[in-house]
C-alpha positions as CSV (number, residue, x, y, z in Angstrom):
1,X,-19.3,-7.3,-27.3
2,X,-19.9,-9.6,-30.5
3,X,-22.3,-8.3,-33.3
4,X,-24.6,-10.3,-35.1
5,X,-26.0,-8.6,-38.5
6,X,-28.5,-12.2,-38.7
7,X,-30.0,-14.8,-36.9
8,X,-28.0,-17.7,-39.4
9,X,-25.0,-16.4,-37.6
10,X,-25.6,-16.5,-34.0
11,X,-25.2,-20.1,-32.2
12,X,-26.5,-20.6,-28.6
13,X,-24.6,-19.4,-25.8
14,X,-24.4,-21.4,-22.3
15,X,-27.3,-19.7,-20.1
16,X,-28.2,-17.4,-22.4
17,X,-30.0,-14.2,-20.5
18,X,-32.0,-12.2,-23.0
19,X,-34.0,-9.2,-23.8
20,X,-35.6,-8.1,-27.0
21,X,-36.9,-4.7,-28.4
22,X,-35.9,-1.9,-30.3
23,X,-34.5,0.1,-27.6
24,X,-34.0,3.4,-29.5
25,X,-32.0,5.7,-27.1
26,X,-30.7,3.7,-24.7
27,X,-32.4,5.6,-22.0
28,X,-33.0,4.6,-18.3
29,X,-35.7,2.7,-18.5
30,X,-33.6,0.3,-20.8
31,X,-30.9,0.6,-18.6
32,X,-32.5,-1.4,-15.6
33,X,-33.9,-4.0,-18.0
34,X,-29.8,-4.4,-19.1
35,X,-28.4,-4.5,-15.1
36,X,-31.2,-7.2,-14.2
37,X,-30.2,-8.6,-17.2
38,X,-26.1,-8.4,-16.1
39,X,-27.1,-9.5,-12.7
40,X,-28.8,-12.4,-13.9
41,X,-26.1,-13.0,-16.0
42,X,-23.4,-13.5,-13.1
43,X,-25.6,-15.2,-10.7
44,X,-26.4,-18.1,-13.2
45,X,-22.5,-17.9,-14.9
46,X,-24.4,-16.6,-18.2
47,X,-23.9,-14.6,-20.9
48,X,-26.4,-12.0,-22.0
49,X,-27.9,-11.8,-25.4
50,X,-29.8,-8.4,-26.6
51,X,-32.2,-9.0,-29.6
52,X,-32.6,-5.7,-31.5
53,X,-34.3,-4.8,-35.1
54,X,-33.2,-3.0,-37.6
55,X,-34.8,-1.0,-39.7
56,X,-37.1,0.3,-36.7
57,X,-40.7,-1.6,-37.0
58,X,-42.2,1.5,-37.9
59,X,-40.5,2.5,-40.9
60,X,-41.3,-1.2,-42.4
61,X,-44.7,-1.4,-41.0
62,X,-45.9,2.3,-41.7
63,X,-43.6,3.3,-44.6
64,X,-46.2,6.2,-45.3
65,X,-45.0,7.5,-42.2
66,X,-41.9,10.4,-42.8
67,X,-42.5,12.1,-39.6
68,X,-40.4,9.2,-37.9
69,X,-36.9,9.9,-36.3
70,X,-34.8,8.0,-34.4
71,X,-32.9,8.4,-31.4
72,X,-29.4,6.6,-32.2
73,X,-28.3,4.9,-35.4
74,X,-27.5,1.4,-35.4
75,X,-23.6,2.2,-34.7
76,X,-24.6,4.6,-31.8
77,X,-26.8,2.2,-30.2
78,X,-24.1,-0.3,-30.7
79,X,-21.5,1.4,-28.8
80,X,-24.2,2.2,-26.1
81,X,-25.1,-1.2,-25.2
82,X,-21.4,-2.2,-25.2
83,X,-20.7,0.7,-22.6
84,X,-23.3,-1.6,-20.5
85,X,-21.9,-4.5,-20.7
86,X,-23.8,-6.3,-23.2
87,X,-22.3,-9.3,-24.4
88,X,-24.0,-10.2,-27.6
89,X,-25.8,-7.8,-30.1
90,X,-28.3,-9.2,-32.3
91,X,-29.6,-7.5,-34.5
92,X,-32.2,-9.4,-37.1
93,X,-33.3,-7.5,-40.0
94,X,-37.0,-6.4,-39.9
95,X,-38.8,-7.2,-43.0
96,X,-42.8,-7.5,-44.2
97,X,-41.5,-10.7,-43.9
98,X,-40.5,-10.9,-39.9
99,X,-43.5,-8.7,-39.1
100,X,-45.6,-12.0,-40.1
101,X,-43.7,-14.3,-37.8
102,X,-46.4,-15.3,-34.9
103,X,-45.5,-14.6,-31.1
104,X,-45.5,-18.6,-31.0
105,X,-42.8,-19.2,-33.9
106,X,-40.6,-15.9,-32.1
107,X,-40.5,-18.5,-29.4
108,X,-39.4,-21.5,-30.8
109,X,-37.7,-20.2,-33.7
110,X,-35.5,-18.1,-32.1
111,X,-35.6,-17.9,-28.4
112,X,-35.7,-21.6,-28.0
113,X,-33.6,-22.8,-31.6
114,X,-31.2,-19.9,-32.7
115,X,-30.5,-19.0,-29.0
116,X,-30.9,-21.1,-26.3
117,X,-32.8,-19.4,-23.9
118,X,-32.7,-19.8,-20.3
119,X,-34.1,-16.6,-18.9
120,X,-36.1,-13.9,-20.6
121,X,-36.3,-10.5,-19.2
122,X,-38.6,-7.7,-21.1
123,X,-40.1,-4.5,-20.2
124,X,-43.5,-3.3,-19.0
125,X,-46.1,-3.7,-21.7
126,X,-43.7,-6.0,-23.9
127,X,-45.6,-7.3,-26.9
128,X,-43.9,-9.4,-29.9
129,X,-44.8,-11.5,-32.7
130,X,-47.4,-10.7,-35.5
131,X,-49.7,-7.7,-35.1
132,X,-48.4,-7.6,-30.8
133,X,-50.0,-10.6,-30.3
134,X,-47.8,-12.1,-27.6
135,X,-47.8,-10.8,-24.1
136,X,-45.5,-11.1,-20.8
137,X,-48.6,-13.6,-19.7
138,X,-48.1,-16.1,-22.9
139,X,-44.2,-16.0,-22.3
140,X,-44.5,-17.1,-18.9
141,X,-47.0,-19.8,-19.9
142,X,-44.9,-20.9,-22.2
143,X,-41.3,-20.6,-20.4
144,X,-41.6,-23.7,-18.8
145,X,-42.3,-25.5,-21.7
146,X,-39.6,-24.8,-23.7
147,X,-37.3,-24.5,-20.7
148,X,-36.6,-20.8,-20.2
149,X,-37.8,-18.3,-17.4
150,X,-39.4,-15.1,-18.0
151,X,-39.2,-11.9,-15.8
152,X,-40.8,-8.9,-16.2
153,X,-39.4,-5.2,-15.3
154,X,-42.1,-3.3,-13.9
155,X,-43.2,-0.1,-15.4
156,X,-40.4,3.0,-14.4
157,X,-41.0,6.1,-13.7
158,X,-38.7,8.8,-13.4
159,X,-39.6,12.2,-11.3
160,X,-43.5,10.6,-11.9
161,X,-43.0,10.9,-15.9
162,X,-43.2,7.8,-18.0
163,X,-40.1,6.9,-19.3
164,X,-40.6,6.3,-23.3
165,X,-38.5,6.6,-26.4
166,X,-41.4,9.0,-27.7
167,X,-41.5,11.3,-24.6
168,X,-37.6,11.9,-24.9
169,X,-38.1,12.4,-29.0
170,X,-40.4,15.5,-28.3
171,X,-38.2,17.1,-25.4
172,X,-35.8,17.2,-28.2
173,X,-38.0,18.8,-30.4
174,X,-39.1,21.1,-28.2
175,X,-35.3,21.6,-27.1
176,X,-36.2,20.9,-24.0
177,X,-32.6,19.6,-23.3
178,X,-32.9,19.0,-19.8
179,X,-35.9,16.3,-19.3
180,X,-33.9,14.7,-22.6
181,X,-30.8,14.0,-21.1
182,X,-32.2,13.6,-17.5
183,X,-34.7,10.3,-19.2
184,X,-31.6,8.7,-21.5
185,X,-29.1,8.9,-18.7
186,X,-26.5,10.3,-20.5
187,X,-26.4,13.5,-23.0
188,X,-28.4,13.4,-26.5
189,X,-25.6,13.2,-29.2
190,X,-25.2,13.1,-32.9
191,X,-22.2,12.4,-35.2
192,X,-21.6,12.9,-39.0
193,X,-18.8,14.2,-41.4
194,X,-17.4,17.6,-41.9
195,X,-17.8,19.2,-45.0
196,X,-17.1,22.3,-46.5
197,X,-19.5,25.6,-45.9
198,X,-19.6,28.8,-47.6
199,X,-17.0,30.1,-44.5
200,X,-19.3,33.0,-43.3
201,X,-17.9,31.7,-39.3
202,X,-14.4,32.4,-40.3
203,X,-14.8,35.6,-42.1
204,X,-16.7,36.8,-38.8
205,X,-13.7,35.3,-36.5
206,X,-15.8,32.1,-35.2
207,X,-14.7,29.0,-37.8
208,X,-16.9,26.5,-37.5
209,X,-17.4,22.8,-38.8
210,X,-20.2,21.8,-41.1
211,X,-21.3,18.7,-39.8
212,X,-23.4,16.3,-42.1
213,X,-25.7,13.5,-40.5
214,X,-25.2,10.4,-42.5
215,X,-28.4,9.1,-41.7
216,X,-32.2,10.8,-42.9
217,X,-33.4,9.0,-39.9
218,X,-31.6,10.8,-37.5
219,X,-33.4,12.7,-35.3
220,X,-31.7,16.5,-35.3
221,X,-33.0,18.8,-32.4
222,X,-34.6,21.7,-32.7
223,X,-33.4,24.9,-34.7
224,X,-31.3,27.2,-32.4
225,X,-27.8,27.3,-30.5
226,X,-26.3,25.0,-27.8
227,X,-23.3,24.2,-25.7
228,X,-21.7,20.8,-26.5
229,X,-18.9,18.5,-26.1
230,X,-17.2,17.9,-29.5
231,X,-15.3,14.4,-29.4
232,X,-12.3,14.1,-31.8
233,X,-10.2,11.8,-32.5
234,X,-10.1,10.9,-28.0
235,X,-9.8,14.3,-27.8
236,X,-13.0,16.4,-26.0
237,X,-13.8,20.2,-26.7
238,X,-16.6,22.5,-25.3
239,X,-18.2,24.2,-28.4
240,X,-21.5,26.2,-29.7
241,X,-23.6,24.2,-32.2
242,X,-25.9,26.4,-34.3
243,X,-28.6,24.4,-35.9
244,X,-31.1,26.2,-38.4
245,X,-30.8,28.1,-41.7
246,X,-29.3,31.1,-41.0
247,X,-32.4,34.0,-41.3
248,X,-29.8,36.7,-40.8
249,X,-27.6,35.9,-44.5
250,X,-31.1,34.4,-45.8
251,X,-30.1,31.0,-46.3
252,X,-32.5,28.8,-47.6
253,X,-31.2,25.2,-46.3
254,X,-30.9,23.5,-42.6
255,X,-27.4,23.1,-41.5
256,X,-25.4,22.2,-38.1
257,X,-22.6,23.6,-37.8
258,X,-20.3,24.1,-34.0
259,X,-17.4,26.4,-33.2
260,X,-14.9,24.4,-31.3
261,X,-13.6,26.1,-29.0
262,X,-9.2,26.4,-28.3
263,X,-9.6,24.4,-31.8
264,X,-7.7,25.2,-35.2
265,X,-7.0,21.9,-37.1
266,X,-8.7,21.2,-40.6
267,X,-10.8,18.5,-40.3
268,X,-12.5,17.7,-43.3
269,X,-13.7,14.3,-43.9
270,X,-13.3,13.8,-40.4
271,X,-15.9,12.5,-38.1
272,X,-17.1,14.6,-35.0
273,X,-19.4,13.2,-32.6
274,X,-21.3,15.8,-30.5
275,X,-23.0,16.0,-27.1
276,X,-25.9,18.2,-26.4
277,X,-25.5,19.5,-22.9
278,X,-27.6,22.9,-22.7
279,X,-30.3,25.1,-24.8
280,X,-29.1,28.4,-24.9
281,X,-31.5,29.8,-27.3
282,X,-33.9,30.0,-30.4
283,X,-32.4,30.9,-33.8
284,X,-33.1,34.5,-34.9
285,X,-32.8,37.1,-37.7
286,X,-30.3,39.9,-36.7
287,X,-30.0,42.8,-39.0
288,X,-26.6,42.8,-40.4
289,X,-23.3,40.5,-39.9
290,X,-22.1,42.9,-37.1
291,X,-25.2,42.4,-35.2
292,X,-24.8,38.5,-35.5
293,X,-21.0,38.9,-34.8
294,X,-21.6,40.7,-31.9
295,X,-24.4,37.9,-30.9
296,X,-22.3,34.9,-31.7
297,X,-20.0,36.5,-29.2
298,X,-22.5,36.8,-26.9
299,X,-23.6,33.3,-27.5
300,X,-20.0,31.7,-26.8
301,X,-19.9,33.5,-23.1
302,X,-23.8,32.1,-22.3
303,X,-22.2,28.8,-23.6
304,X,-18.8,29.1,-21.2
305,X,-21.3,29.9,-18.3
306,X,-23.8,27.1,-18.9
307,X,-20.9,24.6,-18.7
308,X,-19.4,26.4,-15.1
């Protein structure tokens, strides 16, 4: 998969298929709008093209607005659209700027100019251009004009819930792990550096590895322990992730740290990239470092058995 970072350096394809959106998360309502767009693809002898933004809309558009996480970082969703398929990444930097463009200069601008267009597919409810203003029904009337088809992907449900970046944002929050990773297809996962702690895991007998997101963005889940994959260097390991800051010693920051299991190698520096596969349970004050000793023990054989 080729990446473009801007428009100036992407140069039409032959039979360019293409979709467009911000398609935080990958999930599986994306994923049918990328295999139509892969079947097209082969029928016609195409290539497909997948327009994405960056920064999100939202945090240009509404830059009052902290609450805001994302699903994936730019790299994450890279390497997520590659895994299906994708030929060409786009991805055009979203400025005051862009957000003034008009649905009808999207069109000719770029769909038409920069790429070449010869058949659209979008989502249900697809809207582009300045303030929304175009619509599935204006790129339809205008496909034949400017010689590109248009098809739409109707609305998907999954188990009669409304696939949506959103929805999938607050399972996580409410570490409801299970409708999360059953909507994106895949499990929720985060990666960042590890850096040095104060140790406590080690002096109780359960190292762990700091992990630190690199992006503010980010969304983290919800404060408590989980089982996860830890991916390293091609290498996978089950391991409990603690995410919270740490009642029983009275911390006073958020951290994420995981004990790797059948792991001993200092890996400071290093990158880890995590998978969220099961909630085992809220964080908690215990009452001394034997108590939480004897819990994080307790806590590594809940996370062995969620993974039989």
């Amino acid at each position: 998969m080729r990446i473009y970072y801007s428009i100036d350096d992407f140069s039409p394809v032959k039979n360019a298929v293409v979709t467009s959106g911000t398609f935080d998360g990958v999930h599986v309502g994306h994923k049918k709008i990328l295999s139509r767009l892969t079947e097209i693809a082969r029928k016609i002898n195409g290539e497909t093209v997948v327009i994405t933004f960056w920064p999100h809309p939202r945090l240009v558009l509404y830059p009052d607005d902290t609450q805001l996480r994302l699903l994936n970082t730019f790299e994450e969703k890279a390497e997520l659209l590659k895994g299906q398929g994708v030929n060409h990444l786009l991805r055009i930097p979203f400025t005051k700027e862009f957000s003034q463009l008009s649905s009808e200069q999207f069109i000719t601008k770029i769909l038409v100019e920069k790429i070449g267009t010869k058949k659209l597919v979008i989502g249900y409810d697809h809207h582009f251009g300045k303030n929304r203003e175009g619509s599935f029904e204006q790129l339809k009337l205008n496909g034949p004009k400017y010689g590109f088809e248009v098809e739409e992907i109707p609305r998907q449900d999954i188990d009669n819930i409304a696939v949506s970046s959103t929805k999938i944002r607050k399972s996580i929050e409410a570490a409801d792990l299970a409708t999360a990773n059953h909507l994106l297809g895949q499990p929720y996962t985060l990666s960042g550096r590890v850096v040095k702690g104060d140790q406590l895991g080690r002096q109780l007998g359960y190292p762990t590895a700091n992990i630190e997101i690199d992006s503010i963005y980010k969304l983290v889940p919800a404060d408590g322990i989980y089982a996860v994959q830890v991916r390293h260097a091609n290498a996978v390991y089950q391991g409990a992730l603690y995410i919270g800051n740490r009642p029983t010693v009275n911390g006073t920051r958020k951290v994420i740290e995981v004990n790797i299991f059948n792991f001993a190698r200092e890996i400071y520096g290093e990158t880890l990239t995590v998978e969220f596969h099961a909630f085992i349970r809220h964080d908690k004050k215990l009452d001394s470092l034997d108590a939480l000793k004897n819990q994080i023990a307790l806590d590594k054989e809940h996370v062995l058995q969620s993974f039989k």
